[in-house]
RODO-2510 file (C-alpha; in nm, 4 decimals, decimal comma):
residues 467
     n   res          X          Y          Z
     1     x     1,5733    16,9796    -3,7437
     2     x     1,3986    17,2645    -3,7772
     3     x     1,0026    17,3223    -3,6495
     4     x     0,8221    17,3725    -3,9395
     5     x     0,6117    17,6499    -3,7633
     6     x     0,9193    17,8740    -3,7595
     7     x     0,9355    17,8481    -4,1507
     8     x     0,9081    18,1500    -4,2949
     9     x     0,8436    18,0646    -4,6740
    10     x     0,6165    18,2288    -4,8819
    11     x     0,2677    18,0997    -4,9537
    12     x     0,3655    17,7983    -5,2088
    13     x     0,5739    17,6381    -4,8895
    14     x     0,4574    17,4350    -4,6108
    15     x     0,4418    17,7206    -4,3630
    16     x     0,1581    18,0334    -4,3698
    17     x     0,2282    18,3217    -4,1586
    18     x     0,5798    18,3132    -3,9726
    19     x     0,7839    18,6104    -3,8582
    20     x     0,8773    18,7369    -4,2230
    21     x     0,5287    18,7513    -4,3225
    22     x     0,4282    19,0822    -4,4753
    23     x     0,2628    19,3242    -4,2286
    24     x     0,0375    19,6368    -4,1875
    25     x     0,0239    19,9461    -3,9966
    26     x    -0,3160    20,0651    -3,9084
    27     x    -0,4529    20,3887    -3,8614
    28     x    -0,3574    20,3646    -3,4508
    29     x    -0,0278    20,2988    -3,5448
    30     x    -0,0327    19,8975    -3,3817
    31     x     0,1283    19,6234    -3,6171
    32     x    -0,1403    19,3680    -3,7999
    33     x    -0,0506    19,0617    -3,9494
    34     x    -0,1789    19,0094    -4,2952
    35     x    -0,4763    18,8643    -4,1936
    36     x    -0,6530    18,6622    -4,4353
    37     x    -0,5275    18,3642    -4,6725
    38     x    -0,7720    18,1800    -4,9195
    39     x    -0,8226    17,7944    -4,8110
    40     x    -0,7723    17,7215    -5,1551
    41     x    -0,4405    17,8861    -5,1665
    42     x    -0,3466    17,6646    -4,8913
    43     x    -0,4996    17,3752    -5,0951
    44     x    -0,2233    17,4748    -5,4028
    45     x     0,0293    17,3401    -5,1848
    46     x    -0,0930    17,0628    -4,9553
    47     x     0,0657    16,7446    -5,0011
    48     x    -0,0882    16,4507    -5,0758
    49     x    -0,0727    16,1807    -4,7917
    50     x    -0,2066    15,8920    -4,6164
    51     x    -0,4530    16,1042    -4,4518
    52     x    -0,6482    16,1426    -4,7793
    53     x    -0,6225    15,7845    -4,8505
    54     x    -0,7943    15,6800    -4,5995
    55     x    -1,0512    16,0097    -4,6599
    56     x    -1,0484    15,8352    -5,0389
    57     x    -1,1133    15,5105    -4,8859
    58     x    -1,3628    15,5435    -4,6295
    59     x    -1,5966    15,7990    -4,9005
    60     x    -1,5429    15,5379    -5,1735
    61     x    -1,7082    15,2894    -4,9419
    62     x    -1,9884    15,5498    -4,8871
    63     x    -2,0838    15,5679    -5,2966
    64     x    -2,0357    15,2063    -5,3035
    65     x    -2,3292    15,2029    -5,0074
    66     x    -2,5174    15,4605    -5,2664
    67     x    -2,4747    15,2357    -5,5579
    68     x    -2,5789    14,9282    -5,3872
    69     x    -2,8812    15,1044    -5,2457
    70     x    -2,9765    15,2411    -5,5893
    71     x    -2,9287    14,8945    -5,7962
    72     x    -3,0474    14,6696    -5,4980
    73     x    -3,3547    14,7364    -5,5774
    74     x    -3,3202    14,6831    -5,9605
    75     x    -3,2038    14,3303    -5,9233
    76     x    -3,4383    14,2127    -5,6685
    77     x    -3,7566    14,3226    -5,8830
    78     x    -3,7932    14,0352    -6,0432
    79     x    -3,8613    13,8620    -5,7154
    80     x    -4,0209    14,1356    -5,5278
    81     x    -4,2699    14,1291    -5,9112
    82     x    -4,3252    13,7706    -5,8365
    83     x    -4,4029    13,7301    -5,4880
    84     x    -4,6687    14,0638    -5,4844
    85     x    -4,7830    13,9884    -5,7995
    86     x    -4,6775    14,3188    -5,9832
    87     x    -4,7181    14,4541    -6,3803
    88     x    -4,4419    14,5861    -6,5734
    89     x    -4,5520    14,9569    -6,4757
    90     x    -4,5615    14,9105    -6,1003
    91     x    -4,2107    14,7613    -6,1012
    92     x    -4,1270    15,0528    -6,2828
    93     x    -4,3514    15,2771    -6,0012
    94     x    -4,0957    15,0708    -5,7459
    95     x    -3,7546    15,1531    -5,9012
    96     x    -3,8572    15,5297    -5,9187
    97     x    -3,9601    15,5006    -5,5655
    98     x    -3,6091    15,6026    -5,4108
    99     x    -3,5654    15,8228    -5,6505
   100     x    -3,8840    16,0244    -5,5741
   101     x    -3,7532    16,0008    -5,1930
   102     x    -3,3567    16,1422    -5,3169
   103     x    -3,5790    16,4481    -5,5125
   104     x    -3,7420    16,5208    -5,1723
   105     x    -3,4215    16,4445    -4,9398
   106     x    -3,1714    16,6591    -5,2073
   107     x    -3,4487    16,9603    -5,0658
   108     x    -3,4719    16,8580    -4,7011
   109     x    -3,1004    16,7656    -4,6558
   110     x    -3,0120    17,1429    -4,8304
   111     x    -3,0324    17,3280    -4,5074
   112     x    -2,8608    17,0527    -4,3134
   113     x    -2,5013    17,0005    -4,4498
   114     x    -2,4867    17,3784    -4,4273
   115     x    -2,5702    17,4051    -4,0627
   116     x    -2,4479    17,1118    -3,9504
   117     x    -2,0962    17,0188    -4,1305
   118     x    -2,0474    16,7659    -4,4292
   119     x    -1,9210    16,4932    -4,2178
   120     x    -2,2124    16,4576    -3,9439
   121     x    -2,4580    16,5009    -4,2858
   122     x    -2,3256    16,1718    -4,3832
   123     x    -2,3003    15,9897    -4,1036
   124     x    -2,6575    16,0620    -3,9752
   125     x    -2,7605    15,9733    -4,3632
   126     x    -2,6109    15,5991    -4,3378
   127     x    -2,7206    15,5893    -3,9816
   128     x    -3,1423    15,6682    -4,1200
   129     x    -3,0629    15,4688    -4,3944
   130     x    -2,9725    15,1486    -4,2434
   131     x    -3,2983    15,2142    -4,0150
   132     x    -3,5471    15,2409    -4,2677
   133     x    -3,3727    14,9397    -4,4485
   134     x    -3,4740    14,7229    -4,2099
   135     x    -3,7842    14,8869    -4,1831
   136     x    -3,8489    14,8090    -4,5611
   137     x    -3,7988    14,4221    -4,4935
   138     x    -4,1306    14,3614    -4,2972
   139     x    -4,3269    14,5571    -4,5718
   140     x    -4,6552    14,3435    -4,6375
   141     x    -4,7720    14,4555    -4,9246
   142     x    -4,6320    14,6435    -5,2116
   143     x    -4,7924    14,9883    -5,1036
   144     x    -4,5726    14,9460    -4,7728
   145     x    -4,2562    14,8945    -4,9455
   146     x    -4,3580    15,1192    -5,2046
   147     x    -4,3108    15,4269    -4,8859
   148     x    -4,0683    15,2680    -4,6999
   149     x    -3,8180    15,2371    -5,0198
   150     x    -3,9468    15,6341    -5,0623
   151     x    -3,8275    15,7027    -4,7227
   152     x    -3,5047    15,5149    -4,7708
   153     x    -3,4294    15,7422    -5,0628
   154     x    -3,4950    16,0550    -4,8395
   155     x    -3,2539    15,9789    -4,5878
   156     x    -2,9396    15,8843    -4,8232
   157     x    -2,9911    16,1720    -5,0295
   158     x    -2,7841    16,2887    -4,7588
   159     x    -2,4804    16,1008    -4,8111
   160     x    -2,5553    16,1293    -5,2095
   161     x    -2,5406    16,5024    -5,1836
   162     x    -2,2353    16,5379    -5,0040
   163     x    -2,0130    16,2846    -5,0907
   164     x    -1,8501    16,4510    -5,3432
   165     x    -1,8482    16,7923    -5,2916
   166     x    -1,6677    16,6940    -4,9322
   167     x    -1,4510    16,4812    -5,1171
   168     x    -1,3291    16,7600    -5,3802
   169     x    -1,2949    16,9993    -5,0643
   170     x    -1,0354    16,7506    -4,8809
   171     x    -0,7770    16,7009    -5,2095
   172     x    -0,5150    16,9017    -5,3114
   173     x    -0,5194    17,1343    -5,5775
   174     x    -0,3526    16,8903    -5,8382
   175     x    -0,5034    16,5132    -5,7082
   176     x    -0,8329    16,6628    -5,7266
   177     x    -0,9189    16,5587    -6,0747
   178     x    -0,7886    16,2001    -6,0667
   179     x    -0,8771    16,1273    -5,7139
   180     x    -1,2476    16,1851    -5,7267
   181     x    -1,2916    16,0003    -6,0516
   182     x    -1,1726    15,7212    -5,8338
   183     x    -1,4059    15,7739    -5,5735
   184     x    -1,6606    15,7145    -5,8615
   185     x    -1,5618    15,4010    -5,9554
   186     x    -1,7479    15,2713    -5,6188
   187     x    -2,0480    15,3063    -5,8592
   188     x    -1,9216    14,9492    -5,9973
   189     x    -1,7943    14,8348    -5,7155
   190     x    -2,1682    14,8975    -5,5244
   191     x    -2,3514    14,7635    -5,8589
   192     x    -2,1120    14,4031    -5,8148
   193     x    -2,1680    14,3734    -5,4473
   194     x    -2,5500    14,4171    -5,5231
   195     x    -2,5356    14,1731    -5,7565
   196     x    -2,3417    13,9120    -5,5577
   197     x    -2,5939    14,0065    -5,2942
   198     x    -2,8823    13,9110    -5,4789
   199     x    -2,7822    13,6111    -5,6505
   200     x    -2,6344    13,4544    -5,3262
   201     x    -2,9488    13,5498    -5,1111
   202     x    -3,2012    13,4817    -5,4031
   203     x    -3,2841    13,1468    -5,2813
   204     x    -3,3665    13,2971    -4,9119
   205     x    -3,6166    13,5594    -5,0846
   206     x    -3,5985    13,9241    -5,1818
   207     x    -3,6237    14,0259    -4,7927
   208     x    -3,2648    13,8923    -4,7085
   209     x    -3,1057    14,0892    -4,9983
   210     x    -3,2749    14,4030    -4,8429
   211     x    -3,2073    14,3321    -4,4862
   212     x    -2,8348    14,2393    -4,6019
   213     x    -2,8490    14,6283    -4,7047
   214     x    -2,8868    14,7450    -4,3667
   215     x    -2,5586    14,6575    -4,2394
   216     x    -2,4319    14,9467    -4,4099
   217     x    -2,5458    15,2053    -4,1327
   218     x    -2,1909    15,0429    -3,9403
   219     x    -1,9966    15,2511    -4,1716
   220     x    -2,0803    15,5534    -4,0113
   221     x    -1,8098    15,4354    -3,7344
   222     x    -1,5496    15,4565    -4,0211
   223     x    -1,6346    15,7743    -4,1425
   224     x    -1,6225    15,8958    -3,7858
   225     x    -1,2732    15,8023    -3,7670
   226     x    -1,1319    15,8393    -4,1096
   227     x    -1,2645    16,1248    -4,2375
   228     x    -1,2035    16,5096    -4,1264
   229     x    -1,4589    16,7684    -4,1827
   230     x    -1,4079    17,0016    -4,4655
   231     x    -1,1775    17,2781    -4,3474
   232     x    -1,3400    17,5182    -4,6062
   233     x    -1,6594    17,4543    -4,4552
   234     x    -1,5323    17,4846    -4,0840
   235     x    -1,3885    17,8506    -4,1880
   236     x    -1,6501    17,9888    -4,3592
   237     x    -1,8446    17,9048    -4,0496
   238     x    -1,5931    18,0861    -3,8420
   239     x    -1,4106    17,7814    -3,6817
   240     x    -1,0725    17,8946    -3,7158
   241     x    -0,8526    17,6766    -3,5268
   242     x    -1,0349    17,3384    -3,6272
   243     x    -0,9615    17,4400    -3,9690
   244     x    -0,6068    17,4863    -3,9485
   245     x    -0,6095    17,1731    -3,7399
   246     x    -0,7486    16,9832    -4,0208
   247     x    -0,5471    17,1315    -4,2582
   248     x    -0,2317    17,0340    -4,0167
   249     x    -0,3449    16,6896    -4,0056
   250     x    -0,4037    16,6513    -4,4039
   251     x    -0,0923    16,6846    -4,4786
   252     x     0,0624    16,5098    -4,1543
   253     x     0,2131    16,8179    -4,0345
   254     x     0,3983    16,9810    -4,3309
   255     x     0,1521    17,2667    -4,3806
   256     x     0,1363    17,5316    -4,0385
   257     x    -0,0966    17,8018    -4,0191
   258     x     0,0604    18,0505    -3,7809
   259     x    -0,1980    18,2144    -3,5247
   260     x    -0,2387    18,5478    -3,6229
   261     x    -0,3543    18,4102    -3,9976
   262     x    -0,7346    18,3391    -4,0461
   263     x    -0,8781    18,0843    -4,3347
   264     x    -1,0865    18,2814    -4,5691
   265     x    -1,3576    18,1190    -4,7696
   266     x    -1,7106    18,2654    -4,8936
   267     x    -1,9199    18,2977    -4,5793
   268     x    -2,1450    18,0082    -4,5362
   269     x    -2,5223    18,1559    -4,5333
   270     x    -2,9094    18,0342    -4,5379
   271     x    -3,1093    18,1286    -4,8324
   272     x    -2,8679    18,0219    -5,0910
   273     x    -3,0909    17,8095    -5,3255
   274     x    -3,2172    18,2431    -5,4721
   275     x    -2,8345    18,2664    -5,5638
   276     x    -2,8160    18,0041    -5,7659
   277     x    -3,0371    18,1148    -6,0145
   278     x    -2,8659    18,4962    -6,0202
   279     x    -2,5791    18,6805    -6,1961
   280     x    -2,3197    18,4729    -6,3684
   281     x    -2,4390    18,1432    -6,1743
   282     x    -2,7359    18,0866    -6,3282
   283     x    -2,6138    17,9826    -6,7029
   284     x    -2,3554    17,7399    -6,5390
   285     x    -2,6907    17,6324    -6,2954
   286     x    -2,9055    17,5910    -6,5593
   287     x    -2,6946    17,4232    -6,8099
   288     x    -2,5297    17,1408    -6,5295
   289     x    -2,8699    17,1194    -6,4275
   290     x    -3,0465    17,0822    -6,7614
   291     x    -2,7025    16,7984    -6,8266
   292     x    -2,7467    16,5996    -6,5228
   293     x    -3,1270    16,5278    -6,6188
   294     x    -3,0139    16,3986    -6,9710
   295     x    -2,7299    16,2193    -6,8586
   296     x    -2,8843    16,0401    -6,5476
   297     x    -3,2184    15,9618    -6,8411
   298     x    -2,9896    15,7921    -7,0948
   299     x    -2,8000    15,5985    -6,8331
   300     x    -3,0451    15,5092    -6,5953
   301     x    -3,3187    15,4620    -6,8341
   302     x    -3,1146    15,2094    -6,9901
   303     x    -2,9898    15,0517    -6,6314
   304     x    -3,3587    14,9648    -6,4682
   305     x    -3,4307    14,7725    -6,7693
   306     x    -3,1381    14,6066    -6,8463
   307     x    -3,2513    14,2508    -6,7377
   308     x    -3,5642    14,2751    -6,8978
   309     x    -3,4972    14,3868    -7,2194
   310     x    -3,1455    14,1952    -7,2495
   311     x    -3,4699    13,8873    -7,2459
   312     x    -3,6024    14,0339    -7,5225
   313     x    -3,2633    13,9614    -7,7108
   314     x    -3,2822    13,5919    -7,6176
   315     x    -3,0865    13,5985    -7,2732
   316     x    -3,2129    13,4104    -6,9079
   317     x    -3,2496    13,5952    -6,6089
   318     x    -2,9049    13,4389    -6,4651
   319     x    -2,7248    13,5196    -6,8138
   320     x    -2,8796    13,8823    -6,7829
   321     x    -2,7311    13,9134    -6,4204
   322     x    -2,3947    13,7631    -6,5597
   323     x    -2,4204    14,0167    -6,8719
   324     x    -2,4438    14,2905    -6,6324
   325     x    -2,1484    14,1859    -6,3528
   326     x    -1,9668    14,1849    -6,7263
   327     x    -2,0194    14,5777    -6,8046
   328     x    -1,9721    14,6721    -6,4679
   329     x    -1,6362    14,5392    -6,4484
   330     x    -1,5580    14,7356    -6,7924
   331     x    -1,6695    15,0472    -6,5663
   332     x    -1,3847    15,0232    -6,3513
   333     x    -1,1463    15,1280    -6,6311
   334     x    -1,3550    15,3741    -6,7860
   335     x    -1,3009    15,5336    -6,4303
   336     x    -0,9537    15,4942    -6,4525
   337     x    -0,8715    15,6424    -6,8214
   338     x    -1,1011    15,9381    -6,7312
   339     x    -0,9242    15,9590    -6,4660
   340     x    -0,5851    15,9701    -6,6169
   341     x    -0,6563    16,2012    -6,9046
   342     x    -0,8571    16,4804    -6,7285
   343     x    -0,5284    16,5579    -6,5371
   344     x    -0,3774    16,5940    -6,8835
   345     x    -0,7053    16,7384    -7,1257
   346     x    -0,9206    16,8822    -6,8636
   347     x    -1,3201    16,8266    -6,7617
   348     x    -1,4413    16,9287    -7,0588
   349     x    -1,2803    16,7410    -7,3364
   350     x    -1,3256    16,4416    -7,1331
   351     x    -1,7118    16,4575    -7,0590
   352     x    -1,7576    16,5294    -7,4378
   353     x    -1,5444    16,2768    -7,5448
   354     x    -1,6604    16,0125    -7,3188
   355     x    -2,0432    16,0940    -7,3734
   356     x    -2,0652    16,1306    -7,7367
   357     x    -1,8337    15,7914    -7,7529
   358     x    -2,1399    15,6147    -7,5241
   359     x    -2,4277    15,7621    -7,7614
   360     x    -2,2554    15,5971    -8,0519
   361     x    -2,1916    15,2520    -7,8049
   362     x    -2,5815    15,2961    -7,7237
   363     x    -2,6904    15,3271    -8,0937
   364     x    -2,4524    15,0262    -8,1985
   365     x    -2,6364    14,8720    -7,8944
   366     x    -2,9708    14,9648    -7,9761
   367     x    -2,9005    14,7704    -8,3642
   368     x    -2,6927    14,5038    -8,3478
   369     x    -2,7686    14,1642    -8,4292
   370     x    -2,5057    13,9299    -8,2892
   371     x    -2,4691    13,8455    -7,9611
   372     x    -2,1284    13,8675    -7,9878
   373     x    -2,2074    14,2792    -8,1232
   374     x    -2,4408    14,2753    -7,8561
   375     x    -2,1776    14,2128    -7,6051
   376     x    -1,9079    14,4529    -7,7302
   377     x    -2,1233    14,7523    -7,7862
   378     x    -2,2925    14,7517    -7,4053
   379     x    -1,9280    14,6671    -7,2323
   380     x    -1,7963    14,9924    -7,4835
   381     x    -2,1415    15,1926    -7,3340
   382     x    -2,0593    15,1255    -6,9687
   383     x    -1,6827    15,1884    -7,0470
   384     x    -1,7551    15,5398    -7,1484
   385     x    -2,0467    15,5980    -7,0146
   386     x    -1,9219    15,5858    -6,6472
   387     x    -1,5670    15,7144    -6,7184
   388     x    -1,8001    16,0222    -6,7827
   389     x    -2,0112    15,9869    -6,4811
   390     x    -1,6551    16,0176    -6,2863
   391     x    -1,5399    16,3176    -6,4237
   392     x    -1,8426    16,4958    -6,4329
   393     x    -1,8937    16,4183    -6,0346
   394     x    -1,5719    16,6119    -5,9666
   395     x    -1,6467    16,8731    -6,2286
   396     x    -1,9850    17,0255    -6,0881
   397     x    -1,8373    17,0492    -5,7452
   398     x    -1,6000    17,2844    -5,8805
   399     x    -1,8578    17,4838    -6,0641
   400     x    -1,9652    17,6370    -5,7244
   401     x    -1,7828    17,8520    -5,4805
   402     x    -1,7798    17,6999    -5,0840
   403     x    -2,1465    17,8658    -5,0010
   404     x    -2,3152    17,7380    -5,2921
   405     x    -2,1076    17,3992    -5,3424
   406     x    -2,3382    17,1578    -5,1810
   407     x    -2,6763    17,3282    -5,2369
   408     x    -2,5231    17,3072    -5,5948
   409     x    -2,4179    16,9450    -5,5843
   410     x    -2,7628    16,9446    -5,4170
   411     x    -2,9787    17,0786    -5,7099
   412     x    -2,7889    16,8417    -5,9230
   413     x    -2,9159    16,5199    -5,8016
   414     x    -3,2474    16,6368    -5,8108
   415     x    -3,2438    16,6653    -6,1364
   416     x    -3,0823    16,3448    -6,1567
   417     x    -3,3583    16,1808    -5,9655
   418     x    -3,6652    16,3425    -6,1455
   419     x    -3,4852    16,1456    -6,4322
   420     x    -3,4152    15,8420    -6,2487
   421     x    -3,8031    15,8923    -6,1138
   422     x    -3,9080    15,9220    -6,5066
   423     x    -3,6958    15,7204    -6,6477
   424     x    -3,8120    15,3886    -6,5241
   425     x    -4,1723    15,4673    -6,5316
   426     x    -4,1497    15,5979    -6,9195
   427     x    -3,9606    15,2645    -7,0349
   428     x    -4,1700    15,0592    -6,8217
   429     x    -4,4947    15,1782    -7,0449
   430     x    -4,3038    15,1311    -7,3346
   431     x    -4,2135    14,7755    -7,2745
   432     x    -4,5456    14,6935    -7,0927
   433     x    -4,6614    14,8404    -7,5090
   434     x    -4,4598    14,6264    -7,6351
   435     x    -4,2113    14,8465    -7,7881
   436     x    -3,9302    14,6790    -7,9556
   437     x    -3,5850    14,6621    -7,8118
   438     x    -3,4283    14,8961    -8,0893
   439     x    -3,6807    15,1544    -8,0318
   440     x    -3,6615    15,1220    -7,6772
   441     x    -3,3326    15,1933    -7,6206
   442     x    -3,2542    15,4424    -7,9364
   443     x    -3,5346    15,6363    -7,7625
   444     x    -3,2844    15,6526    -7,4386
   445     x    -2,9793    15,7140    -7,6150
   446     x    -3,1256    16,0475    -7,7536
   447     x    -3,0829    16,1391    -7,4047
   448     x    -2,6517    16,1159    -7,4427
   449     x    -2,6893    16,3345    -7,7545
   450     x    -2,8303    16,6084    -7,5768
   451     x    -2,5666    16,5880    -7,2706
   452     x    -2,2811    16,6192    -7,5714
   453     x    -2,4443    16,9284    -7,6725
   454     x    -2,4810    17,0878    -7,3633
   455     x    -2,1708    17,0043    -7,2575
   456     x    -1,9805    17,2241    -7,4785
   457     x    -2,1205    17,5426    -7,2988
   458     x    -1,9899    17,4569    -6,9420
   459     x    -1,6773    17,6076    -6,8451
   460     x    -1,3482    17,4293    -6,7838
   461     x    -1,2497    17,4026    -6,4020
   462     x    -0,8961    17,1752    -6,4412
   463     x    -0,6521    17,3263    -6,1780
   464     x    -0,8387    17,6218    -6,0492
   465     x    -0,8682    17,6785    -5,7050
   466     x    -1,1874    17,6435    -5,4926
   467     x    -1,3754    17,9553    -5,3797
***
C-alpha cells in the first residue's frame, strides 16, 4: 500500500506538495517549492468523515446550550412574574436582559476569538456561563437577577459568536451548506429541552429550572475533546504545522500536506471592526446587518410573547407550553428541507423563499379565527421561519473572508440582540396597552417583509471557497 505522503497528485487529490510538485528557481539559483496553497483549496477536496461528526455533534450540543439559555428564561417568566411580583413591561425588561448582555459580550468577545483561537473562545464561554448561572439562582430580588441574567448573556455571547463561523471553517467545501443548517436545528432541540425543563421543575420553583441550566458549563470537556481548532484560523496566525495536523486529522489521514508547503489564509489582524465598514464589504455589512435586525424582530418578537398572547386566543398556560413543544418540533424539518434544497438552489433562493413563506404564515396567524387555523398557520411559521434561520447562519459566515469572519458573525448578533433587546420590551407595552392580538403580531410580521426585501441584494455564496 502506498503512503499517501508520497502521492504526488495534483491539488484536487488527497496529497499537497510531493516530489512532482511544480517548482521555482530564485534569483540565487537554489530550488523553492511552490510555497503557498489556499486552506480553502485544501477544503475543495477534504473528505467528509467521522471526525466532523463528532465536530457536528459536539457544536450542535453547544447551540442547543444557546437556545436553552435564550428560551429558559421565556418560559420561566411566568413564575419568576409571580413570585417578585412583576408588570407586563418588567418581564419584558427581563427577557431583553440577556440580550442587552449578548450586545455587550458580541463587543467584548471581538478581540478574543481572534487572539485566542475559536475553540478556547467557546469553551471559556460555557465555562462563565455555567458560573454566572448559578450565580443567577440566589438572586433576591428582581434587580439582582435582572444583572446577573445581563452578565449571563455577556459571557455566552462567546459561544453564540463563534459557533458557526468555526463550524463553517471545519466542513468541506460541498457538506458545508447542509451540515450547518443541521447544526441549527439545535435551536429546537434547546427550545424542547427548556421546555421539558421547566414544566418538570415548575413545581420546585423557577430557581431549579435555572440552576438545572448550569450543568451545561460540563460540555466544555466535550468540546475539548471533540472538536479541533479551525485550521484557517491556526494559519493565518502562523501555526503551520498544527494546521496541517488538523487538516490530517479531518479527514483521518487522506489529505497530506508535504513540509515545504505553507497554509495560506488572510492574515489574522487587530483593528478589523474599521474594515468592515470599507470598500466592497460594507454593502454586504450593512445589508446582513440591517437583515439580521429584522429577522431576529419578527421572530423573536413573536417568540417572548408566545404564551401570553396564545391566552389571549383562549389557551391555558399548560396548553400554551404544549402549543409551543408543537411548533418546535415542526422546526426540525424546516431545518432539514432548507437543508436539502440549498445544496441544490443555493442561499439565496432559500432565505427568500423560506422568509416571505413565514410573513404570509405570520399574517394567516395574525387573522385567523379557528383554533384549528390557529394551529396550522404558527406550525407553517416555525416551519419556515427556522428553515431560514438555518441557512442564513451558514450563509453570513461565508460572506466574510478568515480575518473578518468572526468579527462579522460578531456584528451580526448584535444586531440580532438590539432586536431581541427591543423586541420584547416594544410588545410588552403593547400588550400591557392592551393591543389586540391581530395588531400585535401583524405589527411583528412587518418585520419578515423587510428581511424578503433585503434579502434579494445579498450575494450568493453556494460552493465558493472560504478566504
Amino acid at each position: 500500500m502506498n503512503n499517501p505522503s508520497q502521492n504526488t497528485a495534483g491539488p484536487l487529490n488527497s496529497s499537497y506538495g510531493g516530489a512532482a510538485s511544480p517548482e521555482r528557481v530564485s534569483s540565487n539559483g537554489q530550488s523553492q517549492m511552490e510555497a503557498r496553497i489556499g486552506v480553502g483549496k485544501v477544503f475543495e477536496a477534504l473528505p467528509l468523515t467521522i471526525e466532523h461528526l463528532k465536530s457536528c455533534l459536539a457544536l450542535f450540543f453547544v447551540f442547543v446550550i444557546e437556545a436553552w439559555e435564550m428560551m429558559i428564561i421565556v418560559y420561566t417568566s411566568p413564575l419568576i412574574a409571580k413570585d417578585f411580583n412583576l408588570g407586563a413591561v418588567q418581564v419584558g425588561n427581563l427577557i431583553g436582559a440577556i440580550f442587552v448582555g449578548m450586545a455587550i459580550g458580541s463587543v467584548l468577545w471581538g478581540p478574543v476569538f481572534d487572539r485566542i483561537g475559536r475553540k478556547k473562545t467557546i469553551i471559556s464561554s460555557l465555562v462563565l456561563y455555567g458560573l454566572v448561572s448559578i450565580l443567577s439562582v440566589m438572586s433576591p430580588d428582581y434587580g439582582t437577577l435582572y444583572v446577573t441574567r445581563l452578565l449571563a448573556g455577556v459571557v455566552a455571547a462567546g459561544m453564540l459568536v463563534v459557533t458557526f463561523p468555526y463550524f463553517v471553517e471545519l466542513l468541506p467545501v460541498r457538506a458545508r451548506g447542509p451540515f450547518t443548517v443541521y447544526l441549527a436545528a439545535g435551536w429546537p432541540i434547546g427550545m424542547l429541552l427548556a421546555l421539558g425543563a421547566t414544566i418538570w421543575l415548575m413545581p420546585m420553583g423557577w430557581r431549579w429550572v435555572i440552576g438545572f441550566s448550569s450543568f451545561a458549563a460540563l460540555w466544555a470537556l466535550v468540546v475539548a475533546w471533540a472538536v479541533p481548532e479551525s485550521p484557517y484560523w491556526l494559519a493565518a496566525t502562523g501555526r503551520q504545522e498544527q494546521a496541517k495536523a488538523v487538516i490530517l486529522r479531518l479527514s483521518r489521514g487522506a489529505t497530506v500536506i508535504a513540509p515545504q508547503r505553507s497554509l495560506h489564509v488572510e492574515e489574522v489582524k487587530g483593528g478589523v471592526w474599521r474594515d468592515l465598514l470599507s470598500g466592497r464589504v460594507l454593502p454586504v455589512t450593512l445589508l446582513q446587518v440591517a437583515i439580521n435586525f429584522t429577522f431576529s424582530w419578527g421572530y423573536w418578537g413573536l417568540q417572548t410573547w408566545l404564551p401570553t398572547l396564545l391566552q389571549q386566543r383562549g389557551l391555558s398556560l399548560p396548553q400554551s407550553y404544549s402549543f409551543i413543544a408543537i411548533s418546535a418540533l415542526c422546526m426540525i424539518p424546516g431545518y432539514m428541507s432548507a437543508s436539502y434544497l440549498t445544496g441544490k438552489l443555493g442561499r439565496k433562493k432559500v432565505v427568500i423563499a423560506y422568509v416571505a413563506l413565514s410573513a404570509i404564515s405570520g399574517y394567516a396567524f395574525a387573522n385567523v379565527h379557528t383554533m384549528t387555523a390557529l394551529y396550522l398557520s404558527n406550525f407553517a411559521l416555525a416551519f419556515f421561519s427556522l428553515g431560514a434561520w438555518g441557512v442564513w447562519d451558514t450563509w453570513v459566515g461565508e460572506l466574510y473572508s478568515t480575518h473578518l469572519r468572526t468579527v462579522g458573525y460578531s456584528w451580526a448578533i448584535l444586531a440580532q440582540r438590539i432586536a431581541n433587546i427591543l423586541a420584547p420590551s416594544v410588545v410588552g407595552v403593547l400588550v400591557a396597552q392592551g393591543s389586540s392580538f391581530n395588531l400585535t403580531t401583524t405589527f411583528i410580521n412587518l418585520f419578515l417583509v423587510a428581511t424578503v426585501l433585503m434579502a434579494l441584494f445579498v450575494p450568493e455564496t453556494e460552493g465558493k471557497d472560504l478566504a
